[in-house]
FIPARO-516353 format. One record per residue (C-alpha): residue in three letters; z, y, x negated. Coordinates in steps of 0.02 Angstrom, whole numbers, plus 32768, in hexadecimal, padded with zeros to 4 digits. Example, Ala and Ser with C-alpha at 12.3 -4.5 7.8 and 13.67 -1.06 7.14 Angstrom:
# residues 2
[node ALA [8186 7F1F 7D99]]
[node SER [8165 7FCB 7D54]]
END
This chain:
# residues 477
[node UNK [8000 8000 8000]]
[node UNK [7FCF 80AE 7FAC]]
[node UNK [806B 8138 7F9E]]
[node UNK [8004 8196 8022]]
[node UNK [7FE1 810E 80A8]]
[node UNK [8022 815A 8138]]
[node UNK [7FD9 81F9 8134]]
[node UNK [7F31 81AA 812A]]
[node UNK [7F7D 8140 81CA]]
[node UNK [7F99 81EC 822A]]
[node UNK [7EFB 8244 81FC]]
[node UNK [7E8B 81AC 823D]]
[node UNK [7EFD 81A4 82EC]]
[node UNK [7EEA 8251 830B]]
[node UNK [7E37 8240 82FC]]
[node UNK [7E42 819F 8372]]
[node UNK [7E9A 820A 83FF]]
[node UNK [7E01 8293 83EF]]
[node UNK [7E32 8306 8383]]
[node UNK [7D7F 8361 835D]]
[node UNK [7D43 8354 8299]]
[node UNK [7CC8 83CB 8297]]
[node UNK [7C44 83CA 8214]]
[node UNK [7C5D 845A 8193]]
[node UNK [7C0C 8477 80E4]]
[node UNK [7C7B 8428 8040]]
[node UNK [7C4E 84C9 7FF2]]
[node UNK [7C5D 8589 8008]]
[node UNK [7C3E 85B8 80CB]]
[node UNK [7B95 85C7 80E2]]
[node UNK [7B45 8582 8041]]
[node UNK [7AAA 852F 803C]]
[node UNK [7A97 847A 8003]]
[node UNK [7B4D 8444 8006]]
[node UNK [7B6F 83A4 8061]]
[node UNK [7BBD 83A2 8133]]
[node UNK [7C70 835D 8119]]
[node UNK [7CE0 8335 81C0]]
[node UNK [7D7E 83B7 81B1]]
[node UNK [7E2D 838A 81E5]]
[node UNK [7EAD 842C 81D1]]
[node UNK [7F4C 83C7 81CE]]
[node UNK [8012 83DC 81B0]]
[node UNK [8022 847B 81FD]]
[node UNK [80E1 84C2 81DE]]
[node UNK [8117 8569 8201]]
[node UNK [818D 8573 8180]]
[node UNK [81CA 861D 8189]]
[node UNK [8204 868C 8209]]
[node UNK [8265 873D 81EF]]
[node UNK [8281 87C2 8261]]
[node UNK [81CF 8811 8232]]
[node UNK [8159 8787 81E2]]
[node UNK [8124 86CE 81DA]]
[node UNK [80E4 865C 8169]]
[node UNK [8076 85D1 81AE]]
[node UNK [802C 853A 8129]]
[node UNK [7FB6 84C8 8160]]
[node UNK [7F3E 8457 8107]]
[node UNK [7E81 8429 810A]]
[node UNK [7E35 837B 80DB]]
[node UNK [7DB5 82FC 80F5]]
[node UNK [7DD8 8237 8169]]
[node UNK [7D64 81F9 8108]]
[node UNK [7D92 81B3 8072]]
[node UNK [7E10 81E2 7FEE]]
[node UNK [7E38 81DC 7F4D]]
[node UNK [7E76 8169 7EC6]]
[node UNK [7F31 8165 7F0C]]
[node UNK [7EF7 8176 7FC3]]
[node UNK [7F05 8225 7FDF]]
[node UNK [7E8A 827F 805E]]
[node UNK [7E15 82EF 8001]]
[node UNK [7E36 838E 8010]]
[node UNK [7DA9 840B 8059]]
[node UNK [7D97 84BA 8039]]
[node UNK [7D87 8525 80C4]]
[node UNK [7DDF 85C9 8105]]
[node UNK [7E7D 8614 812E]]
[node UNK [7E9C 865B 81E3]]
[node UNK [7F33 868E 8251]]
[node UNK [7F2E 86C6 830C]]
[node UNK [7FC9 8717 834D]]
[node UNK [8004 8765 83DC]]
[node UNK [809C 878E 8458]]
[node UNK [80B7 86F9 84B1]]
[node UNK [80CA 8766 8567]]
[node UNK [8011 87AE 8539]]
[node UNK [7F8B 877F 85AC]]
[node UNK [7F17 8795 8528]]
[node UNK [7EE1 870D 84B0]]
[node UNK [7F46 8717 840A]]
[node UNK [7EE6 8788 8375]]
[node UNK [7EB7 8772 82D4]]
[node UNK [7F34 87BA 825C]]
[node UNK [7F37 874F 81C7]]
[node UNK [7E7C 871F 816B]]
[node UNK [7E3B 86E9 80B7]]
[node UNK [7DA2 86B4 80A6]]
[node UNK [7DD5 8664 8000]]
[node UNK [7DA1 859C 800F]]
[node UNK [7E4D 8539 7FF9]]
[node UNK [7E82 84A6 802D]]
[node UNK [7F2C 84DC 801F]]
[node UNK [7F5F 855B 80C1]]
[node UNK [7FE6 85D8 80B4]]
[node UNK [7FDF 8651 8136]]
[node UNK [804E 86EF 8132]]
[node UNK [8057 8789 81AD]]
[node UNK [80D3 881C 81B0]]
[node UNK [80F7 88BA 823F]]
[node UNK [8129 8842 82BA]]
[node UNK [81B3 8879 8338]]
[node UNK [8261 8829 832A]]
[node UNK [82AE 87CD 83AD]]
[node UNK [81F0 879D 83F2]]
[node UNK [81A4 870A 8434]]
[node UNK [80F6 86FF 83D9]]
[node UNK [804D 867B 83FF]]
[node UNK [7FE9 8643 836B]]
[node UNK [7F6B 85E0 832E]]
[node UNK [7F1E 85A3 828E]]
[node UNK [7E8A 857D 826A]]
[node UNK [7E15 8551 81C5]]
[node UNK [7D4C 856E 81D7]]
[node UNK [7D6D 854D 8299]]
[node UNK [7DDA 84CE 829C]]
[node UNK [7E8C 84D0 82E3]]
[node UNK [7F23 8490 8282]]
[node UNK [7F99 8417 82BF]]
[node UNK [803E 83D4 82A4]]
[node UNK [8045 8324 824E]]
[node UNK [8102 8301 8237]]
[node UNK [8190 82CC 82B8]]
[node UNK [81EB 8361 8295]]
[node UNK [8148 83F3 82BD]]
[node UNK [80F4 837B 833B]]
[node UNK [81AA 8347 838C]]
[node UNK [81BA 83B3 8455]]
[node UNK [8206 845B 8431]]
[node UNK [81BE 845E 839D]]
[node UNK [816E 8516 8365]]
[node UNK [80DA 84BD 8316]]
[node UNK [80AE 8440 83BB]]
[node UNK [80F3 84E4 8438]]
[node UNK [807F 8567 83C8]]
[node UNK [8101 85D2 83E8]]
[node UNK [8182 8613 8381]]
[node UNK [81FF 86B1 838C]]
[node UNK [8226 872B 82FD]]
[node UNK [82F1 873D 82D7]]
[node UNK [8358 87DC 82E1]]
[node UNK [83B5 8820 825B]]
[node UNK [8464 8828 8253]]
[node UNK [84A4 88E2 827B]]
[node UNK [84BE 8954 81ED]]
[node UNK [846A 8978 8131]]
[node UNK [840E 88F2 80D8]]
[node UNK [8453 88E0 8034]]
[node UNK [840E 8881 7FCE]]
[node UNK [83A6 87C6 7FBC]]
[node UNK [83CC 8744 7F72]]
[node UNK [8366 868E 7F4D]]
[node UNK [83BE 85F7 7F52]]
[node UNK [8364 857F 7F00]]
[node UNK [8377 84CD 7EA6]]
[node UNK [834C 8418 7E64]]
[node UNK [82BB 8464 7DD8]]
[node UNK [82AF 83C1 7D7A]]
[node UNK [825E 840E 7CDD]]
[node UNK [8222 837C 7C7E]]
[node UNK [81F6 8316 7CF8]]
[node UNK [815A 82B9 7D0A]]
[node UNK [8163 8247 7D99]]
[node UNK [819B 8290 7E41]]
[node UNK [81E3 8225 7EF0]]
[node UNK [8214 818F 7E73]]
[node UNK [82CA 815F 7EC0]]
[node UNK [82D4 80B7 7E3C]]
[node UNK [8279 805C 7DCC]]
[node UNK [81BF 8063 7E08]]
[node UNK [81DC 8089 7EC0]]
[node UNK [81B3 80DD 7F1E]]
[node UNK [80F6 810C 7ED6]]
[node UNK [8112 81BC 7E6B]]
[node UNK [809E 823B 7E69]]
[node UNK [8062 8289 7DB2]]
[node UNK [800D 8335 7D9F]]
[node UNK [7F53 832E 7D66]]
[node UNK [7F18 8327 7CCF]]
[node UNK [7F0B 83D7 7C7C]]
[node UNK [7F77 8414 7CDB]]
[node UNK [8034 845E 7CBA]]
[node UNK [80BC 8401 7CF3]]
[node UNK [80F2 8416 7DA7]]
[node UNK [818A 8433 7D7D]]
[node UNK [8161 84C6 7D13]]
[node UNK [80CF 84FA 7DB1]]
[node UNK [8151 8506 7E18]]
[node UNK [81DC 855E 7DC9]]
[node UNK [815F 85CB 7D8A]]
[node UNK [8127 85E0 7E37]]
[node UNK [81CF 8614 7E90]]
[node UNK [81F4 868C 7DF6]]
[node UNK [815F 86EC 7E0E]]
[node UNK [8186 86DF 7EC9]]
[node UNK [8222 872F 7ECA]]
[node UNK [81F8 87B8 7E63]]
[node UNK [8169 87F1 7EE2]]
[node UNK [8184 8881 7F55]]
[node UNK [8196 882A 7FFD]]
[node UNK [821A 87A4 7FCF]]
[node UNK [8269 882B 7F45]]
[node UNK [82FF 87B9 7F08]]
[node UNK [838C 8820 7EC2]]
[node UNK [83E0 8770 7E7B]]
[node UNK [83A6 86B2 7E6A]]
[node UNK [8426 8621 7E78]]
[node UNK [83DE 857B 7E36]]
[node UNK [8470 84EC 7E6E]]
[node UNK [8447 846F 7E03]]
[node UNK [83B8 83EA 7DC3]]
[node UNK [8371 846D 7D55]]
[node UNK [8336 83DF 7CD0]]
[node UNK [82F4 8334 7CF3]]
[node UNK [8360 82D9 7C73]]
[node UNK [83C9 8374 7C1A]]
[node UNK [8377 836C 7B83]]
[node UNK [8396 83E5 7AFC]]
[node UNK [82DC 8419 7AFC]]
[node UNK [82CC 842C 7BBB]]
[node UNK [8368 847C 7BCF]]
[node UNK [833E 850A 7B59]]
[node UNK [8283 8502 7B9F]]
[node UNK [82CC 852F 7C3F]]
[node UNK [8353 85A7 7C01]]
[node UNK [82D3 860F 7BA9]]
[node UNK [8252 8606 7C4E]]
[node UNK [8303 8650 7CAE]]
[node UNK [8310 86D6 7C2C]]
[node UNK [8266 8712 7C46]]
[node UNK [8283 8726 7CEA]]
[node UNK [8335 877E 7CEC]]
[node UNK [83D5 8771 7C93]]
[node UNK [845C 86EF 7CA9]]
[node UNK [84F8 8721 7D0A]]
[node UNK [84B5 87CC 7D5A]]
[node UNK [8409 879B 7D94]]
[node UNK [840A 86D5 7DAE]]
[node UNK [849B 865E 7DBE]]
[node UNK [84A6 859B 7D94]]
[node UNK [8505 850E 7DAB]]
[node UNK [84DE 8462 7D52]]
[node UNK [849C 83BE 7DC3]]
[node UNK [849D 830E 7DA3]]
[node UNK [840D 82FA 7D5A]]
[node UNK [8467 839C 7CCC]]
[node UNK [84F4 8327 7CA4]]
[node UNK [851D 8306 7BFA]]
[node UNK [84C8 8262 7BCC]]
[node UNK [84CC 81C7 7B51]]
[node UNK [8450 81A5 7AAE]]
[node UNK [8401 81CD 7A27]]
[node UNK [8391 824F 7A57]]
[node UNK [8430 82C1 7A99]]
[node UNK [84A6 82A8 79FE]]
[node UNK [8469 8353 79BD]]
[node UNK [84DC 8396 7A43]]
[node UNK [857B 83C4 7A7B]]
[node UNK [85DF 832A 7A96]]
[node UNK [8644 8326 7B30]]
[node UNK [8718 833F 7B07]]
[node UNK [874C 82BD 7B6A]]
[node UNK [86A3 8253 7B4D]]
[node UNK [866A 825F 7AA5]]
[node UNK [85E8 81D9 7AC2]]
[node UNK [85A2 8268 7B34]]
[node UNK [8538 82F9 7AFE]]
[node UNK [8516 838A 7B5B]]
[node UNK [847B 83CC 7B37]]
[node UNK [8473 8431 7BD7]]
[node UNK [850C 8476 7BB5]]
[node UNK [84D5 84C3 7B09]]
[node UNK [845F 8529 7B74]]
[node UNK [84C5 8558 7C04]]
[node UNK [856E 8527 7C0B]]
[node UNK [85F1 84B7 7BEE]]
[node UNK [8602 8419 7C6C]]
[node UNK [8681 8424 7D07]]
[node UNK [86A6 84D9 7CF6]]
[node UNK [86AB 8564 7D84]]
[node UNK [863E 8600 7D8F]]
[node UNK [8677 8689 7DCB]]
[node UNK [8607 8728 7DFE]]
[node UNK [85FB 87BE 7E5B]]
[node UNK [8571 882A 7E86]]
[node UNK [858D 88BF 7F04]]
[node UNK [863E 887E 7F2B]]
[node UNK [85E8 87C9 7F57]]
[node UNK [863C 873F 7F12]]
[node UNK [85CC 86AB 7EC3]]
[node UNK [8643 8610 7E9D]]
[node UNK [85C9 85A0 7E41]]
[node UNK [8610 84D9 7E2E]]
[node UNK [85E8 8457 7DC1]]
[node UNK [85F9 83B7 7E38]]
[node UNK [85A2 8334 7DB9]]
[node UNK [85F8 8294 7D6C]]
[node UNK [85C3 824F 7CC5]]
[node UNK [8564 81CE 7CF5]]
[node UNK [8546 81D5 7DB3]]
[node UNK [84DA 8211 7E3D]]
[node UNK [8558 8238 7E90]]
[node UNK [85DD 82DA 7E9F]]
[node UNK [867F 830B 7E64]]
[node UNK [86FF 8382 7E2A]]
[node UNK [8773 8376 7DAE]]
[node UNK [882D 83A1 7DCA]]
[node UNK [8830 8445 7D65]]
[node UNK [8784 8494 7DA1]]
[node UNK [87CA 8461 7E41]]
[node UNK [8877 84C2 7E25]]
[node UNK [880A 855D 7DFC]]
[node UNK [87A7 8566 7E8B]]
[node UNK [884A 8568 7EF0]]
[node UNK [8884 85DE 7E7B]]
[node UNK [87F3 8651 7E80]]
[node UNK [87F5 863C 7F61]]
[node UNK [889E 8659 7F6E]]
[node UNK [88B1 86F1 7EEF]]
[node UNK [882A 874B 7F61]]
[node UNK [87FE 86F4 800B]]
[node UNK [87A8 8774 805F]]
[node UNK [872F 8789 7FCB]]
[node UNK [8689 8768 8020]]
[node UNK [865C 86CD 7FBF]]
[node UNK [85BE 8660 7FA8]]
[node UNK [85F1 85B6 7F62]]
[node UNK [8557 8554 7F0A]]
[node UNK [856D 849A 7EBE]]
[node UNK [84EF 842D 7EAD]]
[node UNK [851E 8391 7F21]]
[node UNK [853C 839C 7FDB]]
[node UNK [85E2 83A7 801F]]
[node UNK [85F5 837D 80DD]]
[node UNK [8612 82CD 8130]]
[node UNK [856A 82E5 8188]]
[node UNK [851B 8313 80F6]]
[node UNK [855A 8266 8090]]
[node UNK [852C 8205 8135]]
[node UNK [847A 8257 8165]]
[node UNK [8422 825C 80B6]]
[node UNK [83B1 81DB 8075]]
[node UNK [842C 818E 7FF3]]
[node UNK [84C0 8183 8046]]
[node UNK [857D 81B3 803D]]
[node UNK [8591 819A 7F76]]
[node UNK [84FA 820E 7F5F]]
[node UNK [8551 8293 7F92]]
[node UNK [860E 8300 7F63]]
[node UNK [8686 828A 7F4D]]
[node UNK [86FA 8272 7FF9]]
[node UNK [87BD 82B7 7FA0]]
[node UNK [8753 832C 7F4A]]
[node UNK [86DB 836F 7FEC]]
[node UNK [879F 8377 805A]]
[node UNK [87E0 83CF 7FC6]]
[node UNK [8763 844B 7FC5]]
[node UNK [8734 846F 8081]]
[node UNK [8809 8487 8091]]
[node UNK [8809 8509 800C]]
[node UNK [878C 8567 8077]]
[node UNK [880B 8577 8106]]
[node UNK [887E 85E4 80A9]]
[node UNK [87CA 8647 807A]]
[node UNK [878F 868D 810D]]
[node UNK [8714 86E9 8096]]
[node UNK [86B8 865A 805B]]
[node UNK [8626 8668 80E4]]
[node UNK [859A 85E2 808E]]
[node UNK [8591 8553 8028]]
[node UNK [84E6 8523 7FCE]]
[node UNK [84C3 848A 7FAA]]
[node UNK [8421 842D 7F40]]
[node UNK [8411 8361 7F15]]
[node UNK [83C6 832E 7FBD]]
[node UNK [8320 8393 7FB2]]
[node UNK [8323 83C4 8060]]
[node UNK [833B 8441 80D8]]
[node UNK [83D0 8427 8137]]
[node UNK [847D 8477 8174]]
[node UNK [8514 840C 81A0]]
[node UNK [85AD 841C 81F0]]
[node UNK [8652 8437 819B]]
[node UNK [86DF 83B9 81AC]]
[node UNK [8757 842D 81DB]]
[node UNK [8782 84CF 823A]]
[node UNK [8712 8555 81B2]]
[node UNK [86A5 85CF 81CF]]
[node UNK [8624 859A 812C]]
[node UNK [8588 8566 8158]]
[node UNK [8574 84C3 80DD]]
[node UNK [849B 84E6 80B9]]
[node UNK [8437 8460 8054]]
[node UNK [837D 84B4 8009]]
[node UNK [82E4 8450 7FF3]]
[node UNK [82B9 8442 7F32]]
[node UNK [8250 84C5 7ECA]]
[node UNK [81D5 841E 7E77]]
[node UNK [81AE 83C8 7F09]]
[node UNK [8187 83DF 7FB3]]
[node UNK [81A8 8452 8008]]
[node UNK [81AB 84A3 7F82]]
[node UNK [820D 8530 7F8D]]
[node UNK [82AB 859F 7F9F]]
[node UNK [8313 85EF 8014]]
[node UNK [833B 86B5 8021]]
[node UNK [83C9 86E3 804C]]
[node UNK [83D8 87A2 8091]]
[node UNK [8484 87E3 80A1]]
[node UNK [849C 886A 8126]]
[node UNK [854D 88CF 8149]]
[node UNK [8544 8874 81E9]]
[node UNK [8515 87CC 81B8]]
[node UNK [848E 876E 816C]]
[node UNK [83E9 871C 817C]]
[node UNK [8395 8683 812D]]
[node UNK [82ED 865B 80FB]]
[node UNK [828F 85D6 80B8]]
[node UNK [81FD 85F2 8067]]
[node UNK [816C 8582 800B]]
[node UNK [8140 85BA 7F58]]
[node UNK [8073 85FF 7F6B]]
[node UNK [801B 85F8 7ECA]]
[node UNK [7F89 858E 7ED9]]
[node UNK [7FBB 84FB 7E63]]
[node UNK [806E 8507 7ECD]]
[node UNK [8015 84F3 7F6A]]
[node UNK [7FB3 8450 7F22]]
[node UNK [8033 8403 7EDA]]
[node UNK [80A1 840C 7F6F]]
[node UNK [8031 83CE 7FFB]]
[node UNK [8015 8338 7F7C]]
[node UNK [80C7 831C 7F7E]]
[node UNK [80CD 8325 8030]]
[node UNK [80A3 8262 8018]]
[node UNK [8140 8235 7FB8]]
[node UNK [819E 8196 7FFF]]
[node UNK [8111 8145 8060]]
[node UNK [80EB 81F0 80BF]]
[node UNK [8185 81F7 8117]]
[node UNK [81C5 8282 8097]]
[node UNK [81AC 830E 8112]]
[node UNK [8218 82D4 81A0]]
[node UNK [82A8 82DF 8116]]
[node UNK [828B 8378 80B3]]
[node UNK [823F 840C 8116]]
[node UNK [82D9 841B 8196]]
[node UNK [82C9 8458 8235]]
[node UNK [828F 8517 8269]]
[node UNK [834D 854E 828C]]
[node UNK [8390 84F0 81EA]]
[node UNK [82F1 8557 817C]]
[node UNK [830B 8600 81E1]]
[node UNK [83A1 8652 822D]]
[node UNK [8419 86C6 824F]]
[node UNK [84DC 86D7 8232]]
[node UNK [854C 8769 826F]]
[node UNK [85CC 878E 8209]]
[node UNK [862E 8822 81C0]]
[node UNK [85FF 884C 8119]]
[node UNK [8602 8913 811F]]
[node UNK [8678 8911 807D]]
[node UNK [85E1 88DD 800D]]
[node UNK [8577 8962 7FC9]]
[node UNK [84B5 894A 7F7F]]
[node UNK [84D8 897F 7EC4]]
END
């Protein structure tokens, strides 16, 4: 069975129930000579909704045939978006267009009105996209509805952005491998950089543009594949191109950053209580199991290292434990962002892929969610590891909303924004858009026999909303 299978599977029963292929031209619109190809646009997701734009991906490819690993040909065709108020009795108009041949969609329109139901429609050289996943084609969905309705802002100033982000995996070659062989990876092309680097690259450049306009970046976790000395400083220095460390971005390490065993880390810094250990990653960033503390504009960023030696799964020592509590207690009604790498909740340990010891230990998780009671400041918890989008309920009476992010180096492919309002906040994910991350992430869409995005991309409301909250004592400087 190729990695791919079931996407193959979808695109031929979609034609079966009448979807209408519609012969098109393989090359530029219009060109003489090229060869008629049947068109399918395909995976439509409207990833991103704020209180004034959306982003809508789709992608365009050929039924017939594929290619070596049984994935549908791409075909190059264009980029069109229809929208319009969804109480309009007027069809919806064109407001987003590039005649630029892709096979890779991405869609985005500002001005909208906030608060407002909205129609819309995408289409490629004539040809509607449609939904090809349980969660865009499931009832209620935007995607099957063609409906969707922009957020309002909290009340007050908006004071500043910033990207939560993780799971980079610089130095990886392989991606979806869970053990040994299986499932079927998927490599970049020859000649190509490595996705990891494409994609990181691609969020950097990203946040830096005017209309996302990140003040900070926090990357929790995963930011090497295997914490070597030359990948860690590969991706240190790729960091400090972008901003500084501790004003402009923010880490904390993941499993795959733990100190590790062998030969080819023994130039490092061995572990205290592990000398058999070296930490590599550490050398770059810093030192394993310790606390971050930050603050930016009277924001508190608590950033946790939650990795074992030589597990998957999460923990916390005893003292990086006692000076979290120490740092809560000493100022509760700090306005806090908490980041760690590995999920925290009881839903979280029972809902993701891996299971329970994936996940924060159980003492540890109780420990920390209780130290948030006394912390009525602490209002979100980020989380990486699972490569999803996905928000879970806290085991006990808190007001922190406990948020998972789908990884930078695979699809989706992206981050999230987080813009911080006196009155509240708002959340956002968004896809990275340069044209290799576009590629590489609809390939990826194929990860785990196809069934990858019913896991990662989340739900609208878990991607995009709203929280009201008091947070007039920050400032934007």
């Amino acid at each position: 069975m190729s990695c791919c299978g079931p996407s193959r599977r979808r695109l031929l029963t979609m034609m079966a129930a009448g979807v209408v292929l519609p012969m098109v031209s393989s090359g530029r619109p219009g060109s003489a000579g090229a060869d008629p190809i049947p068109l399918l646009a395909t995976d439509l997701e409207v990833v991103t909704v704020t209180d004034t734009s959306v982003v809508v991906t789709w992608s365009t490819v050929s039924p017939q045939g594929a290619d070596a690993f049984g994935r549908p040909l791409p075909v190059a065709a264009n980029t069109e978006l229809r929208i319009g108020p969804a109480d309009s009795v007027t069809a919806p108009k064109v407001l987003g267009f590039d005649d630029t041949p892709t096979g890779y969609h991405y869609a985005e329109v500002h001005g909208l009105e906030p608060g407002r139901q909205y129609r819309f429609e995408a289409y490629s050289n004539g040809v509607r996209a449609v939904p090809t996943n349980g969660v865009t084609s499931a009832p209620g969905a935007v995607e099957q509805s063609g409906r969707f309705t922009t957020l309002v802002p909290p009340p007050g100033r908006h004071l500043r952005t910033i990207a939560l982000s993780n799971d980079v995996h610089y130095g990886e070659e392989v991606s979806g491998i869970v053990s040994g062989d299986l499932p079927p990876g998927y490599r970049q092309d020859q000649g190509l950089p490595p996705y990891p680097e494409v994609m990181l690259s691609a969020m950097l450049d990203d946040l830096r543009s005017p209309d996302r306009g990140a003040d900070q970046l926090i990357l929790a976790g995963d930011l090497t594949a295997e914490a070597t000395a030359v990948d860690s400083a590969a991706v240190r220095a790729r960091l400090d191109a972008w901003g500084s460390l501790g004003s402009d971005y923010f880490v904390c390490r993941g499993n795959h950053d733990r100190p590790h065993v062998g030969a080819e880390y023994a130039q490092c810094s061995a572990v205290p209580a592990a000398p058999d250990h070296h930490d590599c990653w550490g050398d770059s960033f810093v030192d394993h199991q310790k606390l971050l503390s930050y603050q930016v504009g009277g924001l508190r960023l608590l950033g946790i290292d939650t990795t074992a030696l030589d597990a998957s799964g999460g923990t916390i020592d005893p003292e990086q434990m006692a000076e979290i509590r120490s740092a809560l207690t000493s100022d509760p009604d700090r306005p806090t962002v908490v980041f760690g790498h590995h999920p925290v909740t009881n839903e979280a340990a029972t809902n993701n892929a891996a299971g329970p010891g994936f996940v924060l230990d159980r003492g540890n998780a109780a420990e920390l969610q209780n130290s948030y009671v006394g912390a009525p400041g602490v209002f979100l918890h980020h989380s990486g590891h699972t490569h999803r989008n996905k928000l879970t309920r806290p085991d006990v009476a808190v007001r922190v909303e406990f948020l998972e992010v789908g990884a930078v180096k695979e699809y989706p492919g992206g981050y999230s924004l987080l813009r911080v309002y006196d009155g509240g906040y708002m959340v956002n994910f968004y896809k990275t858009r340069s044209d290799l991350a576009k590629r590489w992430s609809a390939r990826t869409r194929g990860q785990y026999f196809g069934l990858f995005p019913e896991y990662a991309l989340g739900t609208f409301a878990e991607r995009n909303h709203v929280v009201v909250r008091d947070l007039s004592g920050l400032t934007s400087s």
